[in-house]
MARKOLLUM-508150 format. One record per residue (C-alpha): x, y, z. Coordinates in steps of 0.1 Angstrom, whole numbers, padded with zeros to 4 digits, always signed. Layout:
XYZ...
***
This chain:
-1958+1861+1891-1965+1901+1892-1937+1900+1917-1911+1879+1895-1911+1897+1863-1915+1930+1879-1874+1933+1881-1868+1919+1848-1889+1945+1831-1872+1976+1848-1839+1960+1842-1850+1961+1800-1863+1996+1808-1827+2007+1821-1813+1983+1793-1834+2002+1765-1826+2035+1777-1787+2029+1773-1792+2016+1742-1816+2046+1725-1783+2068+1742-1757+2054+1718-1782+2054+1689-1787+2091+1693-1749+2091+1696-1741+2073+1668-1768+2092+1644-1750+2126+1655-1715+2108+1647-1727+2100+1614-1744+2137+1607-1716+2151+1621-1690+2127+1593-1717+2136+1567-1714+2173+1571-1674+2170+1573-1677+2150+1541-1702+2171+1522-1675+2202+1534-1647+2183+1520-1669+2179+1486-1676+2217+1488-1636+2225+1491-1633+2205+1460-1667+2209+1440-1661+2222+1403-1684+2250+1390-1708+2232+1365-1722+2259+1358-1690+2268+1335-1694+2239+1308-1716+2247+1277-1720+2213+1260-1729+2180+1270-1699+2160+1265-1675+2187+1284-1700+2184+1315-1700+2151+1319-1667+2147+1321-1667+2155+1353-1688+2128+1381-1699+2157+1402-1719+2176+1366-1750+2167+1350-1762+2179+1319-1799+2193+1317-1811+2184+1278-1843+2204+1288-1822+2235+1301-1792+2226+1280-1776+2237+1309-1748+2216+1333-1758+2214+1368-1747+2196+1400-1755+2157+1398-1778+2149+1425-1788+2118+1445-1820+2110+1418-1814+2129+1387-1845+2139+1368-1857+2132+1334-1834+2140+1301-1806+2145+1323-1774+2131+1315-1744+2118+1336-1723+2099+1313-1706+2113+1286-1714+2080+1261-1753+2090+1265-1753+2125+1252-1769+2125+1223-1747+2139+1190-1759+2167+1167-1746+2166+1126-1754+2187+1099-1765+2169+1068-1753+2189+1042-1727+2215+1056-1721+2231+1021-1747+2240+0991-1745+2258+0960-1755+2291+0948-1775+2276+0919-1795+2250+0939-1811+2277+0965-1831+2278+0983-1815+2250+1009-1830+2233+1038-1804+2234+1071-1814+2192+1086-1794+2183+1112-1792+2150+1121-1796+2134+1161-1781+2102+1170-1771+2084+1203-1803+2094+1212-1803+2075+1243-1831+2096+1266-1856+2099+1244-1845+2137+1237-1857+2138+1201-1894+2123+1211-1896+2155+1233-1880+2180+1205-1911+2167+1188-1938+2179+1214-1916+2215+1215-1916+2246+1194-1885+2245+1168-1870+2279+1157-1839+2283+1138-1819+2316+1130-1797+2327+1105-1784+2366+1103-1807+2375+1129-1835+2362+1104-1858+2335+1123-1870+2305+1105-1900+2278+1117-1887+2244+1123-1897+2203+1123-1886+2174+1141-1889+2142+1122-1888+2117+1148-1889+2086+1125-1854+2098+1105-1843+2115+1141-1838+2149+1122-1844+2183+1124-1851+2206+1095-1854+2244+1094-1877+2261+1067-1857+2263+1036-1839+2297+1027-1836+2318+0986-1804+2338+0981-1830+2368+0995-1817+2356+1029-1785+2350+1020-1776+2382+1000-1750+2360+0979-1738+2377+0952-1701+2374+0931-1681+2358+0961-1663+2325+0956-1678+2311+0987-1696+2324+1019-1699+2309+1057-1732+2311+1074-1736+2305+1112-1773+2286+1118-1790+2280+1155-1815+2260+1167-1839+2267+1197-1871+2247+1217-1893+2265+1235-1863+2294+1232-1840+2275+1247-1809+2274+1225-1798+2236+1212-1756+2233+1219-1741+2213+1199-1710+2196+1210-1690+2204+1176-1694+2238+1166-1686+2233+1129-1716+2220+1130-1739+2255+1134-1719+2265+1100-1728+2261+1067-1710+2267+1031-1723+2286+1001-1702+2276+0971-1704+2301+0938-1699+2269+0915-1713+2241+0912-1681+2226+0892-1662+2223+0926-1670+2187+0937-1671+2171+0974-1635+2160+0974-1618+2193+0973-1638+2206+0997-1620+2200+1024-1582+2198+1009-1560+2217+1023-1582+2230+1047-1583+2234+1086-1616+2246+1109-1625+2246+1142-1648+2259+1166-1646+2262+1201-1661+2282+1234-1646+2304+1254-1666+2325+1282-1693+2335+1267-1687+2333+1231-1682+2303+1205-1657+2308+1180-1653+2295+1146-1619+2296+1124-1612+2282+1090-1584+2286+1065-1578+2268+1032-1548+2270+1013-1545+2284+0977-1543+2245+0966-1576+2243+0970-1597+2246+0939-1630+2254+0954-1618+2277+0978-1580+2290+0969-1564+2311+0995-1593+2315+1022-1596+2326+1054-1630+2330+1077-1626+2339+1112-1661+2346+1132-1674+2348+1173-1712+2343+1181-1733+2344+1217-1770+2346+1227-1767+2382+1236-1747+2393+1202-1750+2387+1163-1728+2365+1142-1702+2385+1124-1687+2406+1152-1652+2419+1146-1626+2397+1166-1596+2416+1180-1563+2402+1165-1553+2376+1188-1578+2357+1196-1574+2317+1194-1582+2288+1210-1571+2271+1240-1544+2245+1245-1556+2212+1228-1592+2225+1219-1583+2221+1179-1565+2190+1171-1561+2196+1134-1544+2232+1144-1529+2225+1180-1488+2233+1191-1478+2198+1195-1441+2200+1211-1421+2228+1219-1384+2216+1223-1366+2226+1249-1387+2234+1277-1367+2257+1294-1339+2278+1283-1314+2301+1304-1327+2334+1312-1302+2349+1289-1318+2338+1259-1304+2330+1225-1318+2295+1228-1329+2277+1193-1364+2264+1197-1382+2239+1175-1420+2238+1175-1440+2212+1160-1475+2224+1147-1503+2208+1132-1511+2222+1097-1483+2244+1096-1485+2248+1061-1516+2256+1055-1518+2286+1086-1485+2298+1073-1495+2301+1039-1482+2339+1021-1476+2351+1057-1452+2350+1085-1457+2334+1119-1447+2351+1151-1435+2337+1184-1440+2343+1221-1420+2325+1250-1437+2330+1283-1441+2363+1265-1413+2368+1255-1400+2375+1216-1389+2345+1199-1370+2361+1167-1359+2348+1133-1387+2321+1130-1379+2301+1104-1404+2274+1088-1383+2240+1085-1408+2217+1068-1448+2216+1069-1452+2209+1104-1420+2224+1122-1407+2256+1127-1369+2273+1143-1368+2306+1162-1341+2324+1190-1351+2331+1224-1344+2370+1225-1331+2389+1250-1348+2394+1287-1366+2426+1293-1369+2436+1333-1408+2425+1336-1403+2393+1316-1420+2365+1333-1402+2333+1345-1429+2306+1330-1456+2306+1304-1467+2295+1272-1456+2295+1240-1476+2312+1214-1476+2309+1176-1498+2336+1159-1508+2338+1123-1525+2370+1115-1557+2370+1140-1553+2334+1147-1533+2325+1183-1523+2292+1191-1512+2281+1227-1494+2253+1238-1500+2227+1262-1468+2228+1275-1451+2257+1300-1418+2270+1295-1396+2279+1319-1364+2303+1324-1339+2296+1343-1301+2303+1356-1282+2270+1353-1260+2263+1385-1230+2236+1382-1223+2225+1421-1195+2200+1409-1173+2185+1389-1152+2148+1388-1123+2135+1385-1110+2166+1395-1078+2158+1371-1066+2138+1339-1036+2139+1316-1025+2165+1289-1031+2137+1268-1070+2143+1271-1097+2120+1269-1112+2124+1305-1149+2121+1309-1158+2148+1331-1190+2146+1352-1209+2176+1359-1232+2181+1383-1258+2210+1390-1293+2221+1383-1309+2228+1350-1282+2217+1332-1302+2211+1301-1312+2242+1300-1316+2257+1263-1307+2244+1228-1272+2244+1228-1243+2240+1252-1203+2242+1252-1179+2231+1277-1141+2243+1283-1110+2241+1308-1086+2270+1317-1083+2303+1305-1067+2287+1267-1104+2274+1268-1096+2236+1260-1124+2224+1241-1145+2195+1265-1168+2178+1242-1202+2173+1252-1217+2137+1251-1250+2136+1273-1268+2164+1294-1294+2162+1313-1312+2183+1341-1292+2174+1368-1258+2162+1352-1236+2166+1315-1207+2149+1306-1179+2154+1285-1145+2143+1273-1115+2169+1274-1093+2176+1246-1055+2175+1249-1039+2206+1268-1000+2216+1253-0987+2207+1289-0995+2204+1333-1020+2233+1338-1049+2239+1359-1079+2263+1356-1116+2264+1358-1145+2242+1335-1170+2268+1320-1199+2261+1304-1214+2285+1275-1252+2282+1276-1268+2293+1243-1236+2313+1232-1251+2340+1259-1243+2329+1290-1210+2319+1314-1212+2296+1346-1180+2280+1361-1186+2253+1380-1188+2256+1413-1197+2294+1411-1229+2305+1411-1248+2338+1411-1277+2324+1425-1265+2307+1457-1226+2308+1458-1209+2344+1477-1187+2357+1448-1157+2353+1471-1161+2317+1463-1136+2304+1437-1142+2281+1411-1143+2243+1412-1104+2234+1392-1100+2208+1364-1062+2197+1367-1043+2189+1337-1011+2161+1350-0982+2153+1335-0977+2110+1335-0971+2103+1374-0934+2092+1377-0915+2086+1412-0882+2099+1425-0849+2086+1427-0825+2080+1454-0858+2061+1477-0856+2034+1498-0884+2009+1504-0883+1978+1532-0909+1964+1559-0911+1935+1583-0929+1906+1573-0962+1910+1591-0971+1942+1574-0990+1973+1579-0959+1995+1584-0965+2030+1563-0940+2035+1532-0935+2071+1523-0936+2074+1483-0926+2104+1465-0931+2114+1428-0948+2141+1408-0980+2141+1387-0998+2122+1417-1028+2141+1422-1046+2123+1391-1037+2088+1405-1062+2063+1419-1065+2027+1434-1030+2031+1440-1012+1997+1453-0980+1986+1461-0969+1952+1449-0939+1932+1460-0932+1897+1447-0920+1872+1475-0893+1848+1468-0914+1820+1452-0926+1850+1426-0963+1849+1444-0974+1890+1439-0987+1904+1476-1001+1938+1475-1010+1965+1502-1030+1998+1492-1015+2031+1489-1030+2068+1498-1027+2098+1480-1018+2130+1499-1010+2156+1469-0992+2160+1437-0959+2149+1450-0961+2126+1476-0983+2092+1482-0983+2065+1518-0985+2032+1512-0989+2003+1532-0964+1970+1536-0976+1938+1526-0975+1908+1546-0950+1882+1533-0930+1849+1550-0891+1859+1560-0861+1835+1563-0860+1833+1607-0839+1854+1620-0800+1844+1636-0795+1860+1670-0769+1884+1654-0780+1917+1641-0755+1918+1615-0765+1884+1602-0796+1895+1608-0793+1922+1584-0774+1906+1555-0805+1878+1555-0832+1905+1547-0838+1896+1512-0842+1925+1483-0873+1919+1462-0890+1929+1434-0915+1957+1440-0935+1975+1421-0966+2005+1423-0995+2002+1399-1021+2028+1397-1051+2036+1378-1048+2070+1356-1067+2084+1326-1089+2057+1324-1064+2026+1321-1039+2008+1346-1006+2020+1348-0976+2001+1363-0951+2031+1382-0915+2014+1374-0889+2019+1405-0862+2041+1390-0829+2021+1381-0812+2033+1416-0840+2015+1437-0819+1981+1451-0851+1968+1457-0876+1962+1488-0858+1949+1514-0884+1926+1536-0865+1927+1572-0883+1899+1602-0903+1911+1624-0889+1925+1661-0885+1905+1689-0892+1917+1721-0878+1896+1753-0882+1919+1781-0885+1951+1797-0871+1968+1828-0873+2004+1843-0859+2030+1866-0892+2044+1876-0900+2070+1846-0873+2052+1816-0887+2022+1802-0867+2005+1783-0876+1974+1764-0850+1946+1752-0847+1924+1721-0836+1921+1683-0843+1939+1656-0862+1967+1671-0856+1992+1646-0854+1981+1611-0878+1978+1582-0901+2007+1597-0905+2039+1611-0909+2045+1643-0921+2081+1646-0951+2065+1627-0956+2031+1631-0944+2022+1669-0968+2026+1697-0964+2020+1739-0990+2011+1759-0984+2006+1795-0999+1974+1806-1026+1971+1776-1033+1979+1742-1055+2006+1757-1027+2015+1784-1015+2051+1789-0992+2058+1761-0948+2057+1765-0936+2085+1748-0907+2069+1730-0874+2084+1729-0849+2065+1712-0851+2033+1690-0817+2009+1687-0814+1977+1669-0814+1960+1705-0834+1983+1730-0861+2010+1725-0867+2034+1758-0895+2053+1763-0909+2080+1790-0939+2071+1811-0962+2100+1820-0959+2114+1856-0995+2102+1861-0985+2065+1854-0992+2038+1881-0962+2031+1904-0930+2007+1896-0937+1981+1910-0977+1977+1895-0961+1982+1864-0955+1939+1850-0966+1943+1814-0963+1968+1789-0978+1965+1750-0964+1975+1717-0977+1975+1684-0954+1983+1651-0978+1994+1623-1013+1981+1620-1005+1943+1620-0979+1933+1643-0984+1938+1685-0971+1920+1711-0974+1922+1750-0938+1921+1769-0933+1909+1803-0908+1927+1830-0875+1915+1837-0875+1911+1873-0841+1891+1875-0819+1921+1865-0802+1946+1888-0826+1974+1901-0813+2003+1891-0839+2026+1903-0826+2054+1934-0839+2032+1960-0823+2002+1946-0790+2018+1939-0790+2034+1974-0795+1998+1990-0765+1982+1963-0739+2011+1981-0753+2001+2017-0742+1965+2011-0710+1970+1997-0701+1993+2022-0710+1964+2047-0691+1943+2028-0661+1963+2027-0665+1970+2066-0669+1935+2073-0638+1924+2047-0613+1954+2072-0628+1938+2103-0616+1907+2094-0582+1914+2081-0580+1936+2112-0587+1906+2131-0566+1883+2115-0535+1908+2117-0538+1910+2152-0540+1873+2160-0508+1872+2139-0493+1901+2166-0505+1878+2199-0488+1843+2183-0456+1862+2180-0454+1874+2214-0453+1840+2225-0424+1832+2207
***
């Protein structure tokens, strides 16, 4: 037995071994993904350390906020007691009464705790309360039944109140000397009121405060306007931290930041961005604009740069110009509205820019006007205001839409055909062409054109015909064609049905058009009655120009388009280098230097240079590099883009090639030899018969 499970057992051993291997691999995998993740964490962490209240650390998963400490620290794996990790369990801090009267002193600063969801209060109430007020410490209680706190109550002593309408006090509270924060910090300030006769309604009218932290410091603004009875035309601006007393001077300037005061915040700037020029007309939107405007003017910045002429437009809006760029003006920042020591900052960046136009389209329209230009660029919506013009007589282009990328307008009328440049006036300050820019474009480059046309009309004296397969090219002249698109020819076939080919546009003065296809009467064998048959039919051009169709009328000379049938081809035969192809028809109702092609053999043959065209024969040159005579059997040729045909060689005719000719004079010189011989013979048997005789 010994013997028989000996094996087995070192076979587990070996087993056991491979598998404690890949554990200890896959541990140090999994340290080794643990320490890349914890460094990818690092890259990212945020600095906790930079919130001051509850509800601003826990806004972020990675922050916990210490009620003990009243500090925000990293969240760990098992958070300790009173911490906080959501930002619906910190618990909320409000001052009971935030205003008094001067006659009822001394008064008792309670502030009331709610959402007390870790017990936070129940251990306020084992701790030593202290409370401070103009560097004067006071003893305070916790009530833990009615969740408050309540310092020791303070005379007029403390408070040195004397003739003022009102005064602002800032309060603190500490445990164990650690300093309570309170997530509102209106709520650390209390209001002395002279009389009594001002009741809790008008309080607040016409009033705006905040409080907010920045750094090191807390801040605390309030303004109320003159409408308010209790207060009239007040102002208190104040900055506090552990290390200094309440009251220290504030430099002019100072504000909150973006979105920290709702009920005195820039809510929309408008535009964003503006050419770097200036001049452009801004419209801000601020909260309580009335009441921080009140008997003093507001001033504007624009990525720091002066915004002149502000000018108030109702209670919540205000107008001011973009002034002109200084060489160390920024390209981006802010806006700032400041009201005496009170800055505000918006949300939103502005930017300066240099608006490019790359291009414009159509590229023409009629003096009539009414052409909706398109045109194209970068930071095309650039400022407050834009205008739009053509040529150097500036023809107005009025502006419908703009938008960053694009702007269109539609052109006024012109007094006649002229061409010139599109401009575009941004702000009343600045010039760009289109299709010139500073930025990007060499300055040798001209500027993208804007053609005014005359109404397209065609010339006399033409001629128009094709066969009846189609595809042959039709030369069209005129003027004023540069403007005209969807171009078609149209020519009505005996039984009145309309067939149409398209036409292309080359310049002002001259258009190609294609033939239609269209059914002919079959042709006699005789040219001439060939001719005479080719019907003349009604024809026509329509076009599309300045937004509507327009049908081009032939001018009274034009007989007509003459439709001619298509060429026959029977047969070919040549000479060695001369090809010369036979039929009928083979040179009416198109053009040959265009539309007739020669393949030898194929349609992908080497090409016959063609030399001359005649109603019954074309000829054409074949390349010194084409195959021999006698390989030669089939030939292909093609008359426009619709009509080809492959023609056979003619091998029943005389040869007329050097070889062929040279063997035609040997046999009539035999002939002629052998005709002598036998006259010569037959005179001389006439001799001998006579001798008889």
């Amino acid at each position: 037995m010994v013997e028989l499970t000996a094996e087995p057992r070192k076979q587990l051993n070996i087993g056991s071994s491979i598998y404690k291997l890949l554990a200890i691999t896959s541990v140090l995998a999994c340290i080794s993904k643990v320490d890349s993740f914890k460094h990818d964490i690092n890259k990212y962490a945020v600095d906790c350390s930079g919130f001051r209240t509850c509800t601003k650390c826990t806004e972020n998963p990675s922050c916990s906020w210490s009620l003990k400490q009243q500090t925000c620290l990293k969240t760990t794996r098992r958070p300790g007691l009173l911490m906080v990790n959501i930002r619906e369990h910190c618990p909320q801090f409000t001052i009971v009464d935030s205003f008094n009267y001067k006659i009822h002193l001394p008064f008792t600063y309670k502030v009331k705790v709610s959402n007390d969801v870790s017990g936070f209060v129940k251990y306020l109430g084992k701790s030593n309360i202290t409370c401070s007020l103009r560097d004067i410490t006071y003893n305070g209680t916790v009530n833990e039944e009615a969740d408050t706190i309540s310092c020791e109550s303070m005379s007029n002593d403390s408070l040195e109140f004397d003739k003022q309408r009102l005064m602002i006090y800032h309060y603190s509270i500490a445990f164990d000397g650690v300093l309570l924060r309170i997530d509102n910090g209106i709520n650390n300030y209390l209001t002395v009121y002279n009389s009594h006769y001002c009741n809790t309604s008008n309080k607040v009218k016409d009033c705006v405060a905040c409080s907010w932290d920045l750094e090191l410091n807390t801040f605390y603004y309030k303004r109320c306007s003159v409408g308010n009875t209790c207060t009239g035309l007040f102002e208190y601006y104040d900055h506090w931290n552990e290390t200094a007393s309440a009251g220290t001077a504030v430099n002019t300037g100072f504000g909150p930041p973006a979105g920290a005061c709702p009920d005195m915040t820039i809510q929309s700037v408008e535009p964003l961005s503006a050419a770097w020029s200036g001049g452009a007309t801004l419209v801000i939107t601020i909260k309580n604009h009335d009441v921080l405007s009140e008997s003093r003017k507001a001033t504007v910045t624009v990525a720091g740069r002066n915004c002149v002429y502000p000018k108030t437009i109702n209670g919540e809006t205000i107008s001011c110009t973009v002034g002109l760029p200084k060489p160390d003006d920024l390209a981006t920042g802010p806006v700032h509205v400041t009201y005496g020591p009170l800055r505000l900052t918006s949300a939103q960046t502005f930017q300066f820019v240099y608006p490019e136009l790359t291009s414009l389209s159509p590229a023409c329209g009629p003096v009539s006007g009414g052409t909706l230009l398109h045109i194209t660029g970068r930071f095309l919506d650039a400022g407050s205001t834009a205008t739009v013009s053509v040529g150097s007589a500036n023809v107005p282009c009025e502006l419908i839409a703009r938008y960053a990328d694009r702007m269109l307008c539609v052109t006024g009328p012109s007094d006649g055909p002229v061409a010139g440049a599109v401009t575009v006036v941004f702000d009343k300050f600045l010039r760009r062409r289109v299709g010139v820019n500073s930025t990007t474009a060499p300055r040798s480059k001209s500027a993208v054109q804007f053609v005014y046309a005359g109404d397209p009309v065609l010339d006399a004296g033409q001629l128009f015909s094709g066969i009846a397969s189609g595809g042959t090219h039709i030369p069209v002249r005129g003027r004023h064609l540069a403007c005209v698109s969807n171009a078609t020819l149209y020519v009505d076939d005996p039984d009145g049905v309309r067939h149409y080919a398209g036409c292309a546009v080359r310049n002002d003065t001259f258009m190609e058009c294609g033939s239609p296809a269209l059914d002919v009467p079959r042709s006699s064998t005789s040219d001439a009655t060939a001719a005479a048959a080719a019907p003349l039919l009604n024809f026509g051009f329509r076009v599309h120009f300045a937004d509507h169709t327009l049908d081009l009328s032939p001018q009274p000379d034009f007989p007509g388009y003459r439709l001619y049938a298509d060429p026959v081809f029977t047969d070919f035969e040549t000479d060695g280098r001369k090809v010369t192809i036979n039929g009928r028809n083979l040179n009416r109702g198109y053009r040959p230097s265009v539309d007739l092609a020669i393949r030898l053999r194929d349609a992908k043959g080497t090409p016959c240079a063609v030399i001359n065209t005649q109603r019954r024969r074309i000829v054409c040159l074949r390349p010194p590099s084409s195959p021999a005579d006698g390989d030669l059997r089939e030939i292909h040729v093609t008359v426009g883009r619709e009509f080809g045909r492959t023609v056979m060689k003619n091998n029943n005719r005389l040869a007329r090639g050097p070889f062929e000719a040279f063997l035609l004079i040997v046999g009539i010189l035999t002939g002629v030899c052998f005709m002598t011989f036998l006259i010569v013979v037959y005179v001389n048997n006439k001799c001998d018969i006579r001798r008889y005789f």
